[in-house]
Biopython code that builds the backbone (N, CA, C, O; Angstrom):
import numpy as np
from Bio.PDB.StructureBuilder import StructureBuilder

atoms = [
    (1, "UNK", "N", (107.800, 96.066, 86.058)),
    (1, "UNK", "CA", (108.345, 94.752, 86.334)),
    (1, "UNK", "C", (107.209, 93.767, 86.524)),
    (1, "UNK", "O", (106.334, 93.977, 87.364)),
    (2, "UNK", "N", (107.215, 92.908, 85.904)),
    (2, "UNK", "CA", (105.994, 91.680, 85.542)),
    (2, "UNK", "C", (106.455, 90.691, 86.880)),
    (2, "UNK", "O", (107.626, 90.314, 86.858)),
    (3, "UNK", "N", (105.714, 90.306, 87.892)),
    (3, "UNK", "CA", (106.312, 89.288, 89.145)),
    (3, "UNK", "C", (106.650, 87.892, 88.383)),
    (3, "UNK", "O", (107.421, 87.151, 88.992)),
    (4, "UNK", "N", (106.099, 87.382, 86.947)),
    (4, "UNK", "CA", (106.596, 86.654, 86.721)),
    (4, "UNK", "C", (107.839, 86.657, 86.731)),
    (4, "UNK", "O", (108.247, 85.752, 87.458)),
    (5, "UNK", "N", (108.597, 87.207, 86.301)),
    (5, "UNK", "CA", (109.494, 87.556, 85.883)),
    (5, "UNK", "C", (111.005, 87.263, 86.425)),
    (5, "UNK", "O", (112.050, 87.176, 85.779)),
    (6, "UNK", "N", (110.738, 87.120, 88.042)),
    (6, "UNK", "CA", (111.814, 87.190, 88.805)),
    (6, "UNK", "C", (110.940, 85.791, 90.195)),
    (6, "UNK", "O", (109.792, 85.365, 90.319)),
    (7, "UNK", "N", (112.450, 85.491, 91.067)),
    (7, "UNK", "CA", (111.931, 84.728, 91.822)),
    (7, "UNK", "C", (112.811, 84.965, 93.037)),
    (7, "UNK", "O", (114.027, 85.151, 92.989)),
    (8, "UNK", "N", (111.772, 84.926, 94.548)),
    (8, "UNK", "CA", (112.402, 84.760, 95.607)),
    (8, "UNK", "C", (112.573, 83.223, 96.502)),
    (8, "UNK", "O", (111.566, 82.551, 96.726)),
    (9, "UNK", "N", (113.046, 83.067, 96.664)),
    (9, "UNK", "CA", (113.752, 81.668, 97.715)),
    (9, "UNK", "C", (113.671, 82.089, 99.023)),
    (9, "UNK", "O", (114.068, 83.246, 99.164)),
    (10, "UNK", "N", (113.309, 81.570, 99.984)),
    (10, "UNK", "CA", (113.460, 81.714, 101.231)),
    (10, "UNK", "C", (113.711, 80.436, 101.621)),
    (10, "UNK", "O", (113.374, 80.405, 102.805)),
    (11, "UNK", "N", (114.160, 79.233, 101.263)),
    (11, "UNK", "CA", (114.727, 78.109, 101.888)),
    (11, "UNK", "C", (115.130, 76.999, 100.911)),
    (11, "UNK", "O", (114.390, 76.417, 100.118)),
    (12, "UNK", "N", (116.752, 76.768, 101.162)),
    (12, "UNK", "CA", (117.203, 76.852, 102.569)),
    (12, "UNK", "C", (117.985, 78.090, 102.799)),
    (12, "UNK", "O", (118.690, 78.196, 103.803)),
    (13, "UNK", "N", (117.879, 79.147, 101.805)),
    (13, "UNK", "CA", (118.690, 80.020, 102.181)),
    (13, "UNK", "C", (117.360, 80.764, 101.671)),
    (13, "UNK", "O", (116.223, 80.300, 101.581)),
    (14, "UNK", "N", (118.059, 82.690, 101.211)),
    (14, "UNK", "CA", (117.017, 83.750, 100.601)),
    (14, "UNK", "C", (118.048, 84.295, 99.434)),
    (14, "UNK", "O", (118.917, 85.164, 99.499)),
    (15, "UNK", "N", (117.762, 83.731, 98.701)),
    (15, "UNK", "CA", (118.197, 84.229, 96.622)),
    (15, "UNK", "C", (116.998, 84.706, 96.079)),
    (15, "UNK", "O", (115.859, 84.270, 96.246)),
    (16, "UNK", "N", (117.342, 85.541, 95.488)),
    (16, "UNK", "CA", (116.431, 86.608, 94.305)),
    (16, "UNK", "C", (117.311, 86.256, 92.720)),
    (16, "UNK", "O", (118.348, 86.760, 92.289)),
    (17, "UNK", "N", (116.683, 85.514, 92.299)),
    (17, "UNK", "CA", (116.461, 84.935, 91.063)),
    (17, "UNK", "C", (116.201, 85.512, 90.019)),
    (17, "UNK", "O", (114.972, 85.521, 90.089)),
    (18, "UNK", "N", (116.551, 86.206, 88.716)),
    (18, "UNK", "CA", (115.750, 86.784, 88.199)),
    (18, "UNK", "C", (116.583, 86.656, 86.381)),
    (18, "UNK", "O", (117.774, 86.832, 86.637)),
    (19, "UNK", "N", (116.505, 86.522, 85.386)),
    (19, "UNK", "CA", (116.839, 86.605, 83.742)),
    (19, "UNK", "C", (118.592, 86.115, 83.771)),
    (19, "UNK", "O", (119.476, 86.649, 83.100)),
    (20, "UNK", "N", (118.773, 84.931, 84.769)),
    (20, "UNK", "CA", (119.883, 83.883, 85.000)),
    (20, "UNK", "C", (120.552, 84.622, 85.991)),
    (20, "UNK", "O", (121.553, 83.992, 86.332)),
    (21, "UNK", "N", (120.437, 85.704, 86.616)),
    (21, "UNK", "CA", (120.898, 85.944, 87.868)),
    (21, "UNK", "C", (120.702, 85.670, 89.214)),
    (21, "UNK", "O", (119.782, 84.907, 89.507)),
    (22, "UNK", "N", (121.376, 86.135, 90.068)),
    (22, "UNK", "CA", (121.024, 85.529, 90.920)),
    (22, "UNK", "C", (121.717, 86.181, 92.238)),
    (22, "UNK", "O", (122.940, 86.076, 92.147)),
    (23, "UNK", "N", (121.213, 86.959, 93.693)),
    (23, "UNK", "CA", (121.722, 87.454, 94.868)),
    (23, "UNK", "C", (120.953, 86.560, 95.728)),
    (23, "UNK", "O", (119.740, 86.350, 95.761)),
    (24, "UNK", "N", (122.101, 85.982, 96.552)),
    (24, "UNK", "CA", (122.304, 85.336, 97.822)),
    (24, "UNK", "C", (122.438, 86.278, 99.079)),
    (24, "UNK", "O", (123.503, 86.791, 99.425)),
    (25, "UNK", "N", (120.932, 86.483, 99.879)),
    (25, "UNK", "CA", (121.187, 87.480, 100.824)),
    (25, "UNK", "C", (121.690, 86.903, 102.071)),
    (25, "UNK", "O", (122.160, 85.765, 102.084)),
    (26, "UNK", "N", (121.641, 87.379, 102.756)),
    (26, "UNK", "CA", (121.870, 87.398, 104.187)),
    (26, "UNK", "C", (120.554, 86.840, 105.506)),
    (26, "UNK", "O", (119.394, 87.246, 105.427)),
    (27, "UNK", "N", (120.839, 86.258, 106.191)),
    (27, "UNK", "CA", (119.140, 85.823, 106.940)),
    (27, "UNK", "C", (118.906, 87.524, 107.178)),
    (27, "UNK", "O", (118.382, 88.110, 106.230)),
    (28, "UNK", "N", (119.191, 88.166, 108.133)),
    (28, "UNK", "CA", (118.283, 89.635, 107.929)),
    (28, "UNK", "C", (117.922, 90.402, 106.485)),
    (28, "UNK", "O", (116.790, 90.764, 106.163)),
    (29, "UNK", "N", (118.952, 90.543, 105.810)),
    (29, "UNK", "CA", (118.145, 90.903, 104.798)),
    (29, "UNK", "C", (117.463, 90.391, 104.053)),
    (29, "UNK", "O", (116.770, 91.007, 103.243)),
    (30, "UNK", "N", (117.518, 88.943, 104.182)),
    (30, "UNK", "CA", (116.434, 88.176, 103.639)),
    (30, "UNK", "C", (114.919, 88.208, 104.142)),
    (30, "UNK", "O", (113.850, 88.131, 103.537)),
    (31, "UNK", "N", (115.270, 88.361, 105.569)),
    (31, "UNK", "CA", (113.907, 88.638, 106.821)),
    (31, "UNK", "C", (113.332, 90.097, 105.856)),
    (31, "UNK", "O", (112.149, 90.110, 105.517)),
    (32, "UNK", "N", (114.077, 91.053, 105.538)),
    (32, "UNK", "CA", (113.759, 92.300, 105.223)),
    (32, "UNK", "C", (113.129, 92.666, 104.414)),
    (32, "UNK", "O", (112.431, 93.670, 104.270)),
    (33, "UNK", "N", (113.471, 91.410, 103.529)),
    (33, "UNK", "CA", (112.854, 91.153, 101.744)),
    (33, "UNK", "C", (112.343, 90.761, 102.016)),
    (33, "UNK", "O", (111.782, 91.613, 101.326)),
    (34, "UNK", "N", (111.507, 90.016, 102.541)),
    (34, "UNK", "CA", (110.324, 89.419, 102.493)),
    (34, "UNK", "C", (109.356, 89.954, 103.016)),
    (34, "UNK", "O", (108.298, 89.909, 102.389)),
    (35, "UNK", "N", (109.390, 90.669, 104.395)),
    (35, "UNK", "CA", (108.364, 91.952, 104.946)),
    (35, "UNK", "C", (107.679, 92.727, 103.881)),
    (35, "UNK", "O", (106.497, 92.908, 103.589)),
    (36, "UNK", "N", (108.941, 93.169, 103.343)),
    (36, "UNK", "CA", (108.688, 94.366, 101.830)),
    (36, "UNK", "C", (107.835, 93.475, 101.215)),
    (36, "UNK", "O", (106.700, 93.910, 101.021)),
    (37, "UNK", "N", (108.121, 92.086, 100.772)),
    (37, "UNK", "CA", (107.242, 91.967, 99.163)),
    (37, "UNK", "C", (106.088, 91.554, 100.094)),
    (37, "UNK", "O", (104.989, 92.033, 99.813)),
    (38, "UNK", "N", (106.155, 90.890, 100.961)),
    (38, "UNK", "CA", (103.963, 90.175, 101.686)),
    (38, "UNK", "C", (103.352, 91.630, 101.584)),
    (38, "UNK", "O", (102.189, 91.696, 101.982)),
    (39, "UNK", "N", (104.006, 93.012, 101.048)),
    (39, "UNK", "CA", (102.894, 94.228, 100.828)),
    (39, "UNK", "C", (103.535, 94.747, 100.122)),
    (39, "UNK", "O", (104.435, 95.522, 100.448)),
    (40, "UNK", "N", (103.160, 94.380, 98.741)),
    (40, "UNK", "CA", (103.708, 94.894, 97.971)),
    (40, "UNK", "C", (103.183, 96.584, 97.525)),
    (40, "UNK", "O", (102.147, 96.865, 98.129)),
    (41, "UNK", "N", (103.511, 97.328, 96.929)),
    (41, "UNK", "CA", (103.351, 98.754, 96.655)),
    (41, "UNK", "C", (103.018, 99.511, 97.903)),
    (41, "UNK", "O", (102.815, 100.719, 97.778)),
    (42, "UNK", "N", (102.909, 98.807, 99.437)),
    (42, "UNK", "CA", (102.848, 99.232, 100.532)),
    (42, "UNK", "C", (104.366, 99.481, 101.094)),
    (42, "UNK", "O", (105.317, 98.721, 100.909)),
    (43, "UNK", "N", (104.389, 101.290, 102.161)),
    (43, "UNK", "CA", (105.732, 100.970, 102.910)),
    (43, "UNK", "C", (105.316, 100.645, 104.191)),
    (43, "UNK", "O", (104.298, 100.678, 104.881)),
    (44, "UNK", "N", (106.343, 100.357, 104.246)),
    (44, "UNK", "CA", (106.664, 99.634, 105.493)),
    (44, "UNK", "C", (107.468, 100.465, 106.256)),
    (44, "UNK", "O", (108.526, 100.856, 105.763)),
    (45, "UNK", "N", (107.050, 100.904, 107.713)),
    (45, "UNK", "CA", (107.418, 101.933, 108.606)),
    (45, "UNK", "C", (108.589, 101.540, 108.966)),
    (45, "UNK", "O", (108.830, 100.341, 109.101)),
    (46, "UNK", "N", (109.612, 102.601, 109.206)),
    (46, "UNK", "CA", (110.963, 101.614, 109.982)),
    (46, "UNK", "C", (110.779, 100.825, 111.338)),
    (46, "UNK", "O", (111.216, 99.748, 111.742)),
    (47, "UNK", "N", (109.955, 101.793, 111.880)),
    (47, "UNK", "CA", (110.096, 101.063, 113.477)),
    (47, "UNK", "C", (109.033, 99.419, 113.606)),
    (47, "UNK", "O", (109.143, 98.497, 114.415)),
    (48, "UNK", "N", (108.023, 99.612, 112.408)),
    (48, "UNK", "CA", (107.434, 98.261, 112.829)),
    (48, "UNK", "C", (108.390, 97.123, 111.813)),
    (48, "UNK", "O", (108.349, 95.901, 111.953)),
    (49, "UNK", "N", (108.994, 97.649, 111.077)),
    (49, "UNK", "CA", (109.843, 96.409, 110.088)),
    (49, "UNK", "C", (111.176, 95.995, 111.578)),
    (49, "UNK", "O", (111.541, 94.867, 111.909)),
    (50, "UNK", "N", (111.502, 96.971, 112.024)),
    (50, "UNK", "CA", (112.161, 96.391, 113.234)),
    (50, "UNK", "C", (111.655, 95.579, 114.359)),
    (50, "UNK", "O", (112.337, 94.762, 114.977)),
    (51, "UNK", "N", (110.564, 95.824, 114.557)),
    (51, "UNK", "CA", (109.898, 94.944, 115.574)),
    (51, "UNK", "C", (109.342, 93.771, 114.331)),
    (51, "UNK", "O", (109.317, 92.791, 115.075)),
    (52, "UNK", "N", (109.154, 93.543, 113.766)),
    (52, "UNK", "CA", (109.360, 92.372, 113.197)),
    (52, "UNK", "C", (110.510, 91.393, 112.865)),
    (52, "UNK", "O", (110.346, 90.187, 112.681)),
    (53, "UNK", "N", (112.090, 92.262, 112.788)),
    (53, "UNK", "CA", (113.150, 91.564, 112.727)),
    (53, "UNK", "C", (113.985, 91.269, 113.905)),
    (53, "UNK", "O", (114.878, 90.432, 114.036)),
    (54, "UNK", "N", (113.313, 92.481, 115.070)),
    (54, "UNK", "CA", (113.505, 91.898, 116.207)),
    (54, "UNK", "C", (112.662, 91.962, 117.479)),
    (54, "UNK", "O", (112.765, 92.755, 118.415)),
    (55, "UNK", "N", (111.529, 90.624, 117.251)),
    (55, "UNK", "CA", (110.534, 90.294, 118.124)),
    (55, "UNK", "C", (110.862, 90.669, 119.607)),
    (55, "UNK", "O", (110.037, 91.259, 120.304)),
    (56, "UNK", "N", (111.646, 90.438, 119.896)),
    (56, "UNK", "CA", (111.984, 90.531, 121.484)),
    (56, "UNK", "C", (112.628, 91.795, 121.653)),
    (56, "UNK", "O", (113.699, 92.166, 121.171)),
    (57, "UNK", "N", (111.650, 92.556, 122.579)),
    (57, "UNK", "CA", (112.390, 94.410, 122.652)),
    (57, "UNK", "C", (113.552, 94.189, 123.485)),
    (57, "UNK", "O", (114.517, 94.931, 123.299)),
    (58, "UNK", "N", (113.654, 92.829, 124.827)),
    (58, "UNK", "CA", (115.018, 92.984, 125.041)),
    (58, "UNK", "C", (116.791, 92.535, 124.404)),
    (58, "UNK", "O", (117.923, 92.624, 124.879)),
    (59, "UNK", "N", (116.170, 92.016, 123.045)),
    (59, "UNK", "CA", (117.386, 92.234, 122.786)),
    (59, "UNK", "C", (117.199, 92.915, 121.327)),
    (59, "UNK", "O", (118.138, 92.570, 120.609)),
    (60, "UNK", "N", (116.609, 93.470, 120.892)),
    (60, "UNK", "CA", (116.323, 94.911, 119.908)),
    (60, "UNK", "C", (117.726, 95.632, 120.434)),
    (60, "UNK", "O", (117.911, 96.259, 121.477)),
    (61, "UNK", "N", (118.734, 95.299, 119.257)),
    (61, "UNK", "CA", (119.908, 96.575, 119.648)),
    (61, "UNK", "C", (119.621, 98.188, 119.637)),
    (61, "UNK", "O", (118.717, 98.758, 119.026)),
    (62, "UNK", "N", (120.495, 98.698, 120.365)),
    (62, "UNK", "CA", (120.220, 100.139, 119.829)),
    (62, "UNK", "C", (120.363, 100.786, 118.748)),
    (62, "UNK", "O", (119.765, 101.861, 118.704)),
    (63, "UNK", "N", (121.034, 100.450, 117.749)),
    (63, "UNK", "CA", (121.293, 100.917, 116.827)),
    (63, "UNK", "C", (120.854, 99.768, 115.637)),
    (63, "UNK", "O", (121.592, 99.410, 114.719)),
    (64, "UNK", "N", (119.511, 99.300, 115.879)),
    (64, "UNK", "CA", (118.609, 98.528, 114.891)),
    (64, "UNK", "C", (118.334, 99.321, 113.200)),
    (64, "UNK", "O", (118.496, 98.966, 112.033)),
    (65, "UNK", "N", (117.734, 100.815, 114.057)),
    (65, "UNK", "CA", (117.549, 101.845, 112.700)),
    (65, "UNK", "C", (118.426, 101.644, 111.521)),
    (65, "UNK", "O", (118.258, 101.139, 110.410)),
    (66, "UNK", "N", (119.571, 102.296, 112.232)),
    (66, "UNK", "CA", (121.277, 102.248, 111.784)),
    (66, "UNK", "C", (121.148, 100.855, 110.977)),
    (66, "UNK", "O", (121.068, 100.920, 109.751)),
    (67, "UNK", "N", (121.130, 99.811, 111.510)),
    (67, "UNK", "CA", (121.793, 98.310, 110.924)),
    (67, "UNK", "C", (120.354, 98.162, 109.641)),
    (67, "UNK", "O", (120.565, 97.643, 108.545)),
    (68, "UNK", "N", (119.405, 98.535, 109.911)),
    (68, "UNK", "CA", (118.050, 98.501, 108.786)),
    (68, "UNK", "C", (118.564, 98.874, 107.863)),
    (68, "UNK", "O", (118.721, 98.246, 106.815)),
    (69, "UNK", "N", (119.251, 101.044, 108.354)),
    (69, "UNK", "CA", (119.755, 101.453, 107.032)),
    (69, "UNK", "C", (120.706, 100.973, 106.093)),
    (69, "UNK", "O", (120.585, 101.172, 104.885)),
    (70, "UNK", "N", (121.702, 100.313, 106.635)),
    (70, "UNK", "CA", (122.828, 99.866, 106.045)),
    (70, "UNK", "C", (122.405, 98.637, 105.416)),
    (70, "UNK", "O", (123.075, 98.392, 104.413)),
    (71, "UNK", "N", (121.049, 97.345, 105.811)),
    (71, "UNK", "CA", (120.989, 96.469, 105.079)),
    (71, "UNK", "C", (120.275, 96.336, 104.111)),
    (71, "UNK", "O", (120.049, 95.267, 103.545)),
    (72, "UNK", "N", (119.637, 97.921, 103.676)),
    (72, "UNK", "CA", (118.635, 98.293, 102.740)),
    (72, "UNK", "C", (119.713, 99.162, 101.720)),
    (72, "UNK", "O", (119.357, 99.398, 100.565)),
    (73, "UNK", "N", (120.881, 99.563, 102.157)),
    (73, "UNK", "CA", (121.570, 100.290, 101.182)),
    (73, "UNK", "C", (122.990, 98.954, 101.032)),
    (73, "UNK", "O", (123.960, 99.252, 100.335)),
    (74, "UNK", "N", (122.962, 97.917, 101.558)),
    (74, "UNK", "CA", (123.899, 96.608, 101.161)),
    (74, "UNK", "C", (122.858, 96.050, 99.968)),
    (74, "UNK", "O", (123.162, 96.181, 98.783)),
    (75, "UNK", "N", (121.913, 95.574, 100.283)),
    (75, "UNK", "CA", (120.855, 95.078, 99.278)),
    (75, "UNK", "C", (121.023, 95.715, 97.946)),
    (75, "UNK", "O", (121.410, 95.107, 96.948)),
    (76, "UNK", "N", (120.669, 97.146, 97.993)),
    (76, "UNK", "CA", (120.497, 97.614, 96.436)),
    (76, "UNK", "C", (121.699, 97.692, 96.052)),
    (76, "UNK", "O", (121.713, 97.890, 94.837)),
    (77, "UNK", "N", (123.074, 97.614, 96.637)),
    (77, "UNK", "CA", (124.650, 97.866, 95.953)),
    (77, "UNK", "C", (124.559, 96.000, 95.653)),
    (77, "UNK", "O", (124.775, 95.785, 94.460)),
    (78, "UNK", "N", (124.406, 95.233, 96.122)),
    (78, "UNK", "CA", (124.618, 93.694, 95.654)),
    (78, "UNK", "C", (123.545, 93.442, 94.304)),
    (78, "UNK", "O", (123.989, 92.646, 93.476)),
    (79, "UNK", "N", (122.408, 93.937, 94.049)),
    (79, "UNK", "CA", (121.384, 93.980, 92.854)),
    (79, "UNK", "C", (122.211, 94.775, 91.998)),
    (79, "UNK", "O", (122.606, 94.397, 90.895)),
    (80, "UNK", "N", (122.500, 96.023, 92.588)),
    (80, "UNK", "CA", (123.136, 96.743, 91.642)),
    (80, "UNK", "C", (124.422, 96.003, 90.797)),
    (80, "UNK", "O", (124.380, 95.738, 89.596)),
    (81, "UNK", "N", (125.071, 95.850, 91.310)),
    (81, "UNK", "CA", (125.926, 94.853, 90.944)),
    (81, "UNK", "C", (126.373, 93.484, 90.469)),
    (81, "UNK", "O", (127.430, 92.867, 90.334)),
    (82, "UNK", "N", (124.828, 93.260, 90.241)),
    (82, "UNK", "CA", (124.977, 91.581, 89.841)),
    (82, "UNK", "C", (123.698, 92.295, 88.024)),
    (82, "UNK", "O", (123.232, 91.789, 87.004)),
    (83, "UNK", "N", (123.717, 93.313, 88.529)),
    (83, "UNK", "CA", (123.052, 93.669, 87.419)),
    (83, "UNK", "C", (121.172, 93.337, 87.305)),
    (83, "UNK", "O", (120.384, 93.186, 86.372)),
    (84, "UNK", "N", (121.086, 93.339, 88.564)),
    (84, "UNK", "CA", (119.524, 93.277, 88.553)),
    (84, "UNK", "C", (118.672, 94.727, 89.392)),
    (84, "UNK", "O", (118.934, 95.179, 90.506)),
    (85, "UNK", "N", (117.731, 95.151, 88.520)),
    (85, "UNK", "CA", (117.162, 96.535, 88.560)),
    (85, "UNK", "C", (115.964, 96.185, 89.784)),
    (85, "UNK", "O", (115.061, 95.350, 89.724)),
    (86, "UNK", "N", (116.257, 97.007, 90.752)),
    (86, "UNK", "CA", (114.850, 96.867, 91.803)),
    (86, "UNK", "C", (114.322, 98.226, 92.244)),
    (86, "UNK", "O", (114.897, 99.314, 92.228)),
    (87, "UNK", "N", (113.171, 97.928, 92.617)),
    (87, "UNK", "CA", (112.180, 99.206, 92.882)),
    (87, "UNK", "C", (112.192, 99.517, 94.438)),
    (87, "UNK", "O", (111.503, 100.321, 95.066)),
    (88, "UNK", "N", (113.438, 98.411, 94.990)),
    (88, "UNK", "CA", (113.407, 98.797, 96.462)),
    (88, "UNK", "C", (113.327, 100.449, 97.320)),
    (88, "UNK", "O", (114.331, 100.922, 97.853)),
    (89, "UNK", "N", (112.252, 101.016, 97.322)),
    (89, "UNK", "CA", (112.205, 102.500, 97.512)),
    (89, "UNK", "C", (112.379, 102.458, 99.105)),
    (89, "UNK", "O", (111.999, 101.552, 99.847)),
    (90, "UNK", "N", (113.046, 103.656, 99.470)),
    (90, "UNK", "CA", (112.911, 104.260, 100.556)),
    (90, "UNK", "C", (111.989, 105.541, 100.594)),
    (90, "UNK", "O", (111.949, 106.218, 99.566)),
    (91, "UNK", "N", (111.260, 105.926, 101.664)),
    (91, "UNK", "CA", (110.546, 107.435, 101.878)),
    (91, "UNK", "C", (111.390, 107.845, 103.432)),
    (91, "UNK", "O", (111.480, 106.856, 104.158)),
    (92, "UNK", "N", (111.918, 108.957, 103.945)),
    (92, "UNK", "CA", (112.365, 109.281, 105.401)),
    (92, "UNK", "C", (111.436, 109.014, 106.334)),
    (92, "UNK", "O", (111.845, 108.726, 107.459)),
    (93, "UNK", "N", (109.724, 109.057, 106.029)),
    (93, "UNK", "CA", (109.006, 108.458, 107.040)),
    (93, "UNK", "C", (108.306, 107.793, 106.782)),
    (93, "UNK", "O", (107.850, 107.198, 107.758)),
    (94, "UNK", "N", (107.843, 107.478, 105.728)),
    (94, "UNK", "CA", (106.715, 106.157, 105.165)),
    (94, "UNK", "C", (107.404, 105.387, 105.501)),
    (94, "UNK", "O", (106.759, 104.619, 106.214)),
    (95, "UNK", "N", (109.066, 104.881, 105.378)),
    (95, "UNK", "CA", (109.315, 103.302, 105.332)),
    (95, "UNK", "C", (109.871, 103.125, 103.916)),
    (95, "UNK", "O", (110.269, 103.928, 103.072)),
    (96, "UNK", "N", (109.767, 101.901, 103.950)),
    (96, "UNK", "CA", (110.660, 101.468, 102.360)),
    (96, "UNK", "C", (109.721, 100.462, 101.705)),
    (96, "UNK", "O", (109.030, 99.969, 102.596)),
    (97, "UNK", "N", (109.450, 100.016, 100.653)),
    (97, "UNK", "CA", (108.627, 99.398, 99.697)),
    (97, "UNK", "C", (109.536, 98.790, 98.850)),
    (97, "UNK", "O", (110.704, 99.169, 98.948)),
    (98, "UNK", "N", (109.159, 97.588, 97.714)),
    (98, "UNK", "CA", (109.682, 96.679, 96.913)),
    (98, "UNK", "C", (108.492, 95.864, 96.308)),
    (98, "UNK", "O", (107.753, 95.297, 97.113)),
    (99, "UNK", "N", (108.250, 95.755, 95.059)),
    (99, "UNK", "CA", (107.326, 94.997, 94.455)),
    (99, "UNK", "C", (108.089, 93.750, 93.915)),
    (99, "UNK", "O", (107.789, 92.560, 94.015)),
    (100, "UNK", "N", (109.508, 94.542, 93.119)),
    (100, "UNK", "CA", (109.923, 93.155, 92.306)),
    (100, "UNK", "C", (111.518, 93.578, 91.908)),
    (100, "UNK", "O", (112.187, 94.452, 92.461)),
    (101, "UNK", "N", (111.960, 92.637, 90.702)),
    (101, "UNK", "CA", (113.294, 92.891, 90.433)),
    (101, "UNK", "C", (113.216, 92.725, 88.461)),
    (101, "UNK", "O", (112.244, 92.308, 87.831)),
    (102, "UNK", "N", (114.074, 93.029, 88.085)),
    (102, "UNK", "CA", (114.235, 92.673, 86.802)),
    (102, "UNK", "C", (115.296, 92.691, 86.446)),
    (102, "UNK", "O", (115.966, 93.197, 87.347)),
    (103, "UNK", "N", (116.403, 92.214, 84.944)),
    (103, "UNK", "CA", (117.555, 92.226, 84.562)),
    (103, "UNK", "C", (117.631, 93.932, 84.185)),
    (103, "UNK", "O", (116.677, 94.633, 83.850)),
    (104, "UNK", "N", (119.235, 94.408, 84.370)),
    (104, "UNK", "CA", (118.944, 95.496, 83.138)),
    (104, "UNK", "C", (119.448, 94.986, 81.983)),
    (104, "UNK", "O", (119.704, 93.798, 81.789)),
    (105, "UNK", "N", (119.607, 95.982, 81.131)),
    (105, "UNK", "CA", (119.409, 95.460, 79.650)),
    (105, "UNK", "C", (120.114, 96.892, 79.222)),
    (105, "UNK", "O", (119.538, 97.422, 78.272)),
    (106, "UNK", "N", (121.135, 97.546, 79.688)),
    (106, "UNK", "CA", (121.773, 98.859, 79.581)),
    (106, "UNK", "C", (123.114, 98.989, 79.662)),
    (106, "UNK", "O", (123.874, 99.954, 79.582)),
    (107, "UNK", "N", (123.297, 97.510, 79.884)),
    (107, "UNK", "CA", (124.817, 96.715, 80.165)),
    (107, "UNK", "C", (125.617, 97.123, 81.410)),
    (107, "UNK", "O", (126.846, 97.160, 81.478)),
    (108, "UNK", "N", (124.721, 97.434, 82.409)),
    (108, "UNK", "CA", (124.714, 98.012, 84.125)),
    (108, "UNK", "C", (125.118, 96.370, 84.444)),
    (108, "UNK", "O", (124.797, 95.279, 83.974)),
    (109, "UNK", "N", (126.176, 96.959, 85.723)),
    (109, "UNK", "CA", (126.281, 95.297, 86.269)),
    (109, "UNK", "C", (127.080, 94.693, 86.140)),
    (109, "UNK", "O", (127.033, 94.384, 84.949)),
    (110, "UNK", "N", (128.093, 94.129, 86.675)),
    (110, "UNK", "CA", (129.309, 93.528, 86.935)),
    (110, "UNK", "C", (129.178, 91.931, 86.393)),
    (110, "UNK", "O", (130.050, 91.147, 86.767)),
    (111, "UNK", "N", (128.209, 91.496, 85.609)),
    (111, "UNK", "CA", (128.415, 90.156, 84.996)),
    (111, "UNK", "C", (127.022, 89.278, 85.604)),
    (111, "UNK", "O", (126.232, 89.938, 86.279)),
    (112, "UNK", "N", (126.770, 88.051, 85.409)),
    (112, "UNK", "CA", (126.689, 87.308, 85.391)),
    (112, "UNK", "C", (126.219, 86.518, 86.444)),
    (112, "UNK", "O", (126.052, 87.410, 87.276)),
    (113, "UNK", "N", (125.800, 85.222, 87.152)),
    (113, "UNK", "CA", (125.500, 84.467, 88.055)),
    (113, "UNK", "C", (125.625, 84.979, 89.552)),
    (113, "UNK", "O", (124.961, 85.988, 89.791)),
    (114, "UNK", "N", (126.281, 84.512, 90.480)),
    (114, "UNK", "CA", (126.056, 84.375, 91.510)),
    (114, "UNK", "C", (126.812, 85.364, 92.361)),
    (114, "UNK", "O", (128.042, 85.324, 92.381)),
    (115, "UNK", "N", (125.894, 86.568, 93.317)),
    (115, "UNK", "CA", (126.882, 87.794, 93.814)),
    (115, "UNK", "C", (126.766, 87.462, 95.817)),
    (115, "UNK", "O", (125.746, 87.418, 96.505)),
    (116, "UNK", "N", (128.284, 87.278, 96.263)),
    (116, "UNK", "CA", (128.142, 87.020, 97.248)),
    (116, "UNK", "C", (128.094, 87.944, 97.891)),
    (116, "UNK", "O", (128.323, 87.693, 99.075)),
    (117, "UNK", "N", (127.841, 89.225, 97.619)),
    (117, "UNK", "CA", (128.269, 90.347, 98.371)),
    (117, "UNK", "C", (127.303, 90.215, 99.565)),
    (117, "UNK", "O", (127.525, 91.106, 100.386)),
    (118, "UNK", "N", (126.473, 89.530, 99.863)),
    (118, "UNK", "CA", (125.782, 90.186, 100.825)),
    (118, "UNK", "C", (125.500, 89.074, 102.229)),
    (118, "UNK", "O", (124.614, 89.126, 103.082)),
    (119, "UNK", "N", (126.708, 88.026, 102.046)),
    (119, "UNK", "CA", (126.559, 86.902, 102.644)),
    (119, "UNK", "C", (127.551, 87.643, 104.068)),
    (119, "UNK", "O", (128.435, 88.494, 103.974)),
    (120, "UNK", "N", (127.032, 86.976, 105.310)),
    (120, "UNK", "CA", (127.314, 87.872, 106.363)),
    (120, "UNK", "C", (128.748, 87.205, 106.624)),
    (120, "UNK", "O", (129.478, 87.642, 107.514)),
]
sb = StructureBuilder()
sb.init_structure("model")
sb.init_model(0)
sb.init_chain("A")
sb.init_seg("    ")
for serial, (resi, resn, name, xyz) in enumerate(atoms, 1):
    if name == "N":
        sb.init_residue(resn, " ", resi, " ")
    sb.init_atom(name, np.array(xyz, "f"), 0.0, 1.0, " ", f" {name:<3s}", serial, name[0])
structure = sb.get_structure()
């Protein structure tokens, strides 16, 4: 995947842009996407991507892990589905990584423009 290729937004919202598509995330998973790409081909540990999405340990929920996992497996079902291919990797203890996105071209993907799936 060439970084030309694709584009992230972080304001006023966080859209991933990429061969006329287009996912509208969520402010955390937008917070999430963006951790991932400032290192790119680097993972990113779960517990410090949480203390980055939630600065303040007293209100760090308990079940932060949990809500990480679910907004890293919401993310790739809304790409998946708008038909854009990502390298968003998980490892069980490295953390998770993301360089970029691209169209597929395999006729994967529910259509076209704009996927709200991931708007809270």
């Amino acid at each position: 995947m060439k970084p030309r290729d694709w584009r992230f937004l972080i304001w006023p919202e966080y859209v991933v842009q990429t061969g006329g598509r287009e996912v509208r995330l969520s402010r955390k998973r937008g917070e999430i996407l963006t951790i991932l790409l400032m290192r790119p081909g680097r993972y990113c540990p779960p517990n410090e991507m949480i203390e980055l999405i939630y600065p303040d340990p007293d209100r760090e929920p308990d079940w932060a892990y949990g809500a990480l996992k679910v907004h890293i497996f919401r993310m790739r079902q809304a790409f998946r589905e708008a038909g854009i291919e990502t390298d968003l990797r998980g490892h069980w203890y490295r953390g998770y990584s993301c360089t970029g996105f691209a169209v597929r071209h395999n006729g994967a993907g529910h259509g076209q423009g704009r996927n709200p799936a991931l708007a809270d």
